[in-house]
C-alpha positions in Angstrom: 36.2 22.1 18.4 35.0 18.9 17.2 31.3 18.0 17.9 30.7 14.4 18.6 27.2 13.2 17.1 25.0 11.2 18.7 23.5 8.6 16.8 19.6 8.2 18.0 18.2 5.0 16.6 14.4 4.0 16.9 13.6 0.5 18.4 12.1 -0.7 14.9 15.4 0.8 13.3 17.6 -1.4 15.4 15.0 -4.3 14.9 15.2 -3.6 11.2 19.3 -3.7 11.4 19.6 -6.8 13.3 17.0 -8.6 10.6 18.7 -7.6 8.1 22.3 -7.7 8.8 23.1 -11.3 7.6 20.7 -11.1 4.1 22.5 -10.7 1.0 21.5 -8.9 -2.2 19.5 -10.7 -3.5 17.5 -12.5 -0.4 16.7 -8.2 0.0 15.7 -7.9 -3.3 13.5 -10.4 -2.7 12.3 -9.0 0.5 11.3 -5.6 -1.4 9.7 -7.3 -4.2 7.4 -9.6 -1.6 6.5 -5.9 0.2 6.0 -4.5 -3.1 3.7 -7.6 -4.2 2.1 -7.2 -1.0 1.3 -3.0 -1.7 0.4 -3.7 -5.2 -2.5 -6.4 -3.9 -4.1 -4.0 -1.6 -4.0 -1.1 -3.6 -5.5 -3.5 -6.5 -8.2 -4.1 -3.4 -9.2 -0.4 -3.1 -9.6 0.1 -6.7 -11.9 -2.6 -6.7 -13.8 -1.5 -4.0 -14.0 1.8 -5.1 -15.4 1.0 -7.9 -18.3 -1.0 -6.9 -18.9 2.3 -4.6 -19.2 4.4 -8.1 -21.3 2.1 -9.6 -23.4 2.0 -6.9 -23.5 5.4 -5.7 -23.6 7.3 -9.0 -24.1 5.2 -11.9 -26.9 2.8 -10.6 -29.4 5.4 -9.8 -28.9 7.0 -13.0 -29.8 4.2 -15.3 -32.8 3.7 -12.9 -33.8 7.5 -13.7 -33.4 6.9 -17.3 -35.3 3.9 -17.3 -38.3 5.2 -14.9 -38.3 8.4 -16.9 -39.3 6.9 -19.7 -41.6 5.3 -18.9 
């Protein structure tokens, strides 16, 4: 008996098909690097943020302790 499978395909998956069905190599290769460029950027974003949170949260108040404990 030979089972025939079905093939289910998401909307975005055919979207994703029909985009990219006439690119060539390297035009894709380019479109991962862009995406990659793009990830890279906002990751570079949180690091930043997070560390004005640390300095803020933690570091901050312990150099204001040090300094009003002295004096």
């Amino acid at each position: 008996m030979i089972l025939e499978e079905k093939k289910k395909t998401s909307p975005r998956r055919k979207w994703f098909d029909d985009y990219f069905k006439d690119f060539t190599e390297s035009e894709i290769q380019k479109e991962i690097l862009f995406a990659q460029q793009l990830t890279i950027d906002k990751l570079e974003k949180v690091r930043s943020n997070t560390s004005k949170i640390v300095w803020w949260i933690i570091v901050i108040p312990i150099i204001v302790v040090v300094i009003f404990g002295i004096f």
